[in-house]
Structures are given as structure tokens and as C-alpha cells.
Backbone as JSON, one array per atom type, in Angstrom:
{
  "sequence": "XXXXXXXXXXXXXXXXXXXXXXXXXXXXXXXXXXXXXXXXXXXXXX",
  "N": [[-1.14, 186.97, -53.52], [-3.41, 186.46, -51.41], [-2.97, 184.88, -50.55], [-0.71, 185.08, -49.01], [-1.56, 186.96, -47.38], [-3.87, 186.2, -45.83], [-2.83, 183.9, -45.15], [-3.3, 181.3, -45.57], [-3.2, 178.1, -47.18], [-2.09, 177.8, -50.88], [-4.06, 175.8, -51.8], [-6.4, 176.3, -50.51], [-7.42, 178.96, -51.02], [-7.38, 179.16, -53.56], [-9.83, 176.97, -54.05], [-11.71, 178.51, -52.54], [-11.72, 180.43, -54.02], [-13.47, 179.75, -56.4], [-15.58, 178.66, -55.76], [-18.85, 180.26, -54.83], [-18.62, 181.98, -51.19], [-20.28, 182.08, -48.25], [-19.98, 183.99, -45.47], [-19.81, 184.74, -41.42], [-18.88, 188.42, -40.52], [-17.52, 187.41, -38.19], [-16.49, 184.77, -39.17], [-15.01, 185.28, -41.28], [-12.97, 186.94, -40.27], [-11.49, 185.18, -38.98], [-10.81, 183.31, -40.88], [-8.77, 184.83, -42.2], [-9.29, 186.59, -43.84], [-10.43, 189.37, -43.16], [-9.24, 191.67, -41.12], [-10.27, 192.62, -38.98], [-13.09, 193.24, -36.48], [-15.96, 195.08, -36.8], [-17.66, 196.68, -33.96], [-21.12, 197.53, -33.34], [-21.64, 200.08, -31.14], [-23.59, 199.92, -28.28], [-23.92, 201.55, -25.81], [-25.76, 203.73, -25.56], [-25.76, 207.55, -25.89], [-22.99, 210.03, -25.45]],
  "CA": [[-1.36, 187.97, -52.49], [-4.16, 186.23, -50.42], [-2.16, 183.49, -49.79], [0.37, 185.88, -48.29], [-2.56, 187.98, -46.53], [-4.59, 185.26, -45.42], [-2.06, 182.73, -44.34], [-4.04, 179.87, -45.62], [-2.33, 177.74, -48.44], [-2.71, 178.06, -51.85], [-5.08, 175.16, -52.31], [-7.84, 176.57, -49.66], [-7.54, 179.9, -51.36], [-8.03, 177.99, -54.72], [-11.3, 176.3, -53.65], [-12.59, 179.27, -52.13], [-12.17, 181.61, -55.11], [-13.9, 179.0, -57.32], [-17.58, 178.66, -55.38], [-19.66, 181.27, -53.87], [-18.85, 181.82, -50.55], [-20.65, 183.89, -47.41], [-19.63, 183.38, -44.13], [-20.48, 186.28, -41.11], [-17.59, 188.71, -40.15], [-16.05, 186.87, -37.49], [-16.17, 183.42, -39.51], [-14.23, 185.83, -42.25], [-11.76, 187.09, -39.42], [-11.21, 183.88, -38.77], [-10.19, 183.03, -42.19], [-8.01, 185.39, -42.61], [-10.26, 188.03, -44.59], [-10.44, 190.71, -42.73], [-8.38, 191.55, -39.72], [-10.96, 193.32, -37.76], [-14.7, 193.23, -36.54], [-16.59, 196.41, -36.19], [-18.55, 195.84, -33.04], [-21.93, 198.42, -32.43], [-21.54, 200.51, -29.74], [-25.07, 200.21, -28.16], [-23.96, 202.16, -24.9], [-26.21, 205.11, -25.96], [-25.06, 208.98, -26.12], [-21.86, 209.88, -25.17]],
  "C": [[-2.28, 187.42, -51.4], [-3.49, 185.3, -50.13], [-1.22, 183.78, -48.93], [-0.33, 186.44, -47.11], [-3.35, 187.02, -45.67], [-3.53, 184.3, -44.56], [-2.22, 181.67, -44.84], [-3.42, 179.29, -47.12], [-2.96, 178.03, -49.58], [-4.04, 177.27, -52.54], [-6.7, 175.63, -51.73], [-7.97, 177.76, -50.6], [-8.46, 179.25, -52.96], [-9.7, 178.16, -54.96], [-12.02, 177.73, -53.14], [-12.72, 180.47, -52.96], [-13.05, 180.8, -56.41], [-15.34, 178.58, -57.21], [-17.39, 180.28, -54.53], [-19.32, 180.49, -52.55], [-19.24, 182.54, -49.46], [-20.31, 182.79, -46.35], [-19.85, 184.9, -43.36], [-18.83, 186.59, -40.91], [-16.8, 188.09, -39.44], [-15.71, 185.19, -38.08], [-14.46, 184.15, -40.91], [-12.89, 186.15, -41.26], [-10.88, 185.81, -38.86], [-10.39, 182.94, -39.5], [-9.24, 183.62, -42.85], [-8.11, 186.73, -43.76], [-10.1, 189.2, -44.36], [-9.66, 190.59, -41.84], [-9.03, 192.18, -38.82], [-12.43, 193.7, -37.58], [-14.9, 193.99, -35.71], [-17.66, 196.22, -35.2], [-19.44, 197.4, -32.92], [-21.65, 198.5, -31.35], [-23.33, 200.78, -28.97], [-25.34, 200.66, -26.46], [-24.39, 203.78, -24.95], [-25.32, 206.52, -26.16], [-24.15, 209.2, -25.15], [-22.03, 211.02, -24.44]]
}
């Protein structure tokens, strides 16, 4: 399934379920993790 979801072959997937790994959201979007980074809205009250 992540290999499907991700994109990334089965050997990266592999390796990366086998160590700890952190990376920030957009290094994860990047990777194929997530598909979308929640950005603060810090244009005060609406």
C-alpha cells in the first residue's frame, strides 16, 4: 500500500520502515506521506 500511495519503490519504503524517521511536513509531502500541508492562517480575525 505505501508503495502504491507514496510512489517511491519498494526498497526506499523498506529502509524507511526499518529506522526511526522524522522529517518536517513539507520534507514528508515531499516523500510522498502526506499529500497536504496545513499552513497557519496568521491574517488575524475574519
Amino acid at each position: 500500500v505505501y508503495v502504491q500511495r507514496t510512489g517511491n519503490p519498494l526498497w526506499v519504503v523498506s529502509e524507511d520502515m526499518e529506522r526511526d524517521v522524522f522529517m518536517s511536513a513539507t520534507e514528508a509531502q515531499a516523500h510522498g506521506i502526506v499529500d497536504l500541508v496545513a499552513v497557519e492562517n496568521t491574517g488575524g480575525l475574519v
